[in-house]
C-alpha positions in Angstrom: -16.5 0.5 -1.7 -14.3 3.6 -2.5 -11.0 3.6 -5.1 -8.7 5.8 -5.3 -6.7 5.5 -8.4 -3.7 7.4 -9.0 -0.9 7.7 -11.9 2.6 8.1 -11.8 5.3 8.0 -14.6 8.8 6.9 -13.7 10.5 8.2 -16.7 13.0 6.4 -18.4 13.7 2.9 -16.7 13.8 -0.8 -17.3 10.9 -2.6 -16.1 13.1 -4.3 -13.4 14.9 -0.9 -12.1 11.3 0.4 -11.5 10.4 -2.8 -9.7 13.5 -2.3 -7.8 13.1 1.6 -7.4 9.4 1.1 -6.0 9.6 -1.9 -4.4 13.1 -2.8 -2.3 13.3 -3.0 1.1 15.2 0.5 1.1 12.0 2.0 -0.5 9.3 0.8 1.7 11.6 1.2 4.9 11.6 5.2 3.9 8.2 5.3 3.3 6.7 2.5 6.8 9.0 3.1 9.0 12.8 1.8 9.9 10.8 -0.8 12.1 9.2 -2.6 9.4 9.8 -6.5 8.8 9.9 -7.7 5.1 10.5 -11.3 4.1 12.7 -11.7 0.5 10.3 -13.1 -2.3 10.0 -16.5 -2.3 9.9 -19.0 -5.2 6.0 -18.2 -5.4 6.8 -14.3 -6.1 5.5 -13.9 -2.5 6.7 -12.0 0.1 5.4 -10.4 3.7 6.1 -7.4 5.4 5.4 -5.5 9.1 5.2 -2.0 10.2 3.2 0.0 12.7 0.9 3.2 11.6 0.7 5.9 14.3 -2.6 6.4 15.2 -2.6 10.6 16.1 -6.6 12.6 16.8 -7.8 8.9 18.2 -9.0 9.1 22.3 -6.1 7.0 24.1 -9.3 5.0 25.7 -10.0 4.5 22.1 -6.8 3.5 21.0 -6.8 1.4 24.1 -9.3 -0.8 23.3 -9.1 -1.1 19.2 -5.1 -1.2 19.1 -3.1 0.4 21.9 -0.6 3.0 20.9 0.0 2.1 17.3 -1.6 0.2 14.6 0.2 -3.0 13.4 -0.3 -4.1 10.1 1.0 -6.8 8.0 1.0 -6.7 4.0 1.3 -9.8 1.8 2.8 -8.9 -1.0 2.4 -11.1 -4.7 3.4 -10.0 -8.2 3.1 -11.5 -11.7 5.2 -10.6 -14.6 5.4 -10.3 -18.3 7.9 -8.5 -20.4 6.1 -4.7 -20.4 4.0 -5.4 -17.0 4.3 -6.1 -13.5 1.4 -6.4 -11.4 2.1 -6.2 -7.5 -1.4 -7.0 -5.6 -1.7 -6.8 -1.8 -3.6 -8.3 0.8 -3.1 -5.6 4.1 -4.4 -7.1 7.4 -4.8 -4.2 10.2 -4.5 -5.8 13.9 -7.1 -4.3 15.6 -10.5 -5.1 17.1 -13.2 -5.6 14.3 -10.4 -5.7 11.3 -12.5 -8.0 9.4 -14.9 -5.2 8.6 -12.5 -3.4 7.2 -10.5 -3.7 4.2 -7.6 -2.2 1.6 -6.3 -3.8 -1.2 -3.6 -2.0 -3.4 -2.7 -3.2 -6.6 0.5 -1.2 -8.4 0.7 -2.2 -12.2 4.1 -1.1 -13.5 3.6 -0.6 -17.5 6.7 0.0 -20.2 6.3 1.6 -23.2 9.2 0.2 -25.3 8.3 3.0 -28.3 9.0 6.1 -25.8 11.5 3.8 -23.8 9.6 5.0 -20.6 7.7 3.1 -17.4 4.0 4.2 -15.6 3.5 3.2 -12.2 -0.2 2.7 -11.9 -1.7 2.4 -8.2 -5.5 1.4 -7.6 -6.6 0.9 -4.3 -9.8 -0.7 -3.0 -11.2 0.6 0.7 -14.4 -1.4 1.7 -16.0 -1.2 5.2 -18.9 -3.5 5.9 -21.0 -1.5 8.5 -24.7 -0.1 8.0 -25.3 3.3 6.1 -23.8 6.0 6.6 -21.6 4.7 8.8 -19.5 2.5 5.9 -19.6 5.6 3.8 -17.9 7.3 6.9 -15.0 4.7 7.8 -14.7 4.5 3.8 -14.1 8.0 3.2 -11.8 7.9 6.2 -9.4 5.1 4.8 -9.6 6.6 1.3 -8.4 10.3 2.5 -5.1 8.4 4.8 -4.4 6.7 1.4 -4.0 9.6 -0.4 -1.6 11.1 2.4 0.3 8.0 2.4 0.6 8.1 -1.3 2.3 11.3 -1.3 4.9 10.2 1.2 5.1 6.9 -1.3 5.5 9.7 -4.0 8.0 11.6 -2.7 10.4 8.9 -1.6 9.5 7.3 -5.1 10.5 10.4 -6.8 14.1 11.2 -4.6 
């Protein structure tokens, strides 16, 4: 298993306007795609959402067999709450050939500091692939390094 773990302050802001800011359908349309599917939270805090990766430096034949032009994926969505904490865990299913050896799981914890008045948006995200060595280590390494570029997209949009 690989982590990548990364830290982000939002400044000044409520615990729910960062939930909002990182969170609302406006936000994760900018950063997935204006294709993406979301479901409104239900009474469980749950929610579910849709989008397509494109899958560029993959042989066509490849992409062909695995998951055609794109990559679909869908992204269950739950959060708890307290008064200076959310915790937003999710359970990402890739469609594609062989996506039960695979798996990312991102948790964002939102912490407030009441004494500085400010909000940390802390991301942790767990990459596991369940093939022999090296191989694992390989695919593992490869999911790890497309969640950092995708975090800088999250970033940026975050951040604007």
């Amino acid at each position: 298993m690989k982590e990548y773990n990364i830290s982000l302050p939002l400044g000044h802001i409520s615990i729910p306007d960062a939930f909002y800011k990182v969170f609302s359908p406006d936000t994760l349309r900018k950063i997935h795609g204006e294709d993406m599917t979301i479901t409104d939270w239900n009474e469980k805090r749950e929610r579910t959402f849709r989008f397509y990766v494109e899958t560029p430096g993959i042989p066509n034949e490849v992409k062909q067999f695995f998951c055609g032009s794109r990559l679909k994926i869908t992204t269950k969505q739950s959060y708890t709450h307290q008064p200076t904490r959310v915790v937003v865990k999710n359970k990402v299913k890739l469609h594609v050939l062989g996506a039960e050896l695979v798996s990312v799981r991102p948790t964002f914890t939102l912490d407030h500091f009441p004494e500085e008045k400010t909000t940390t948006l802390s991301v942790r995200i767990e990459h596991r692939a369940r093939f022999p060595p090296p191989l694992n280590g390989i695919i593992e390494n490869f999911m790890t390094e497309t969640s950092k570029r995708a975090f800088q997209t999250f970033v940026n949009v975050v951040n604007n």
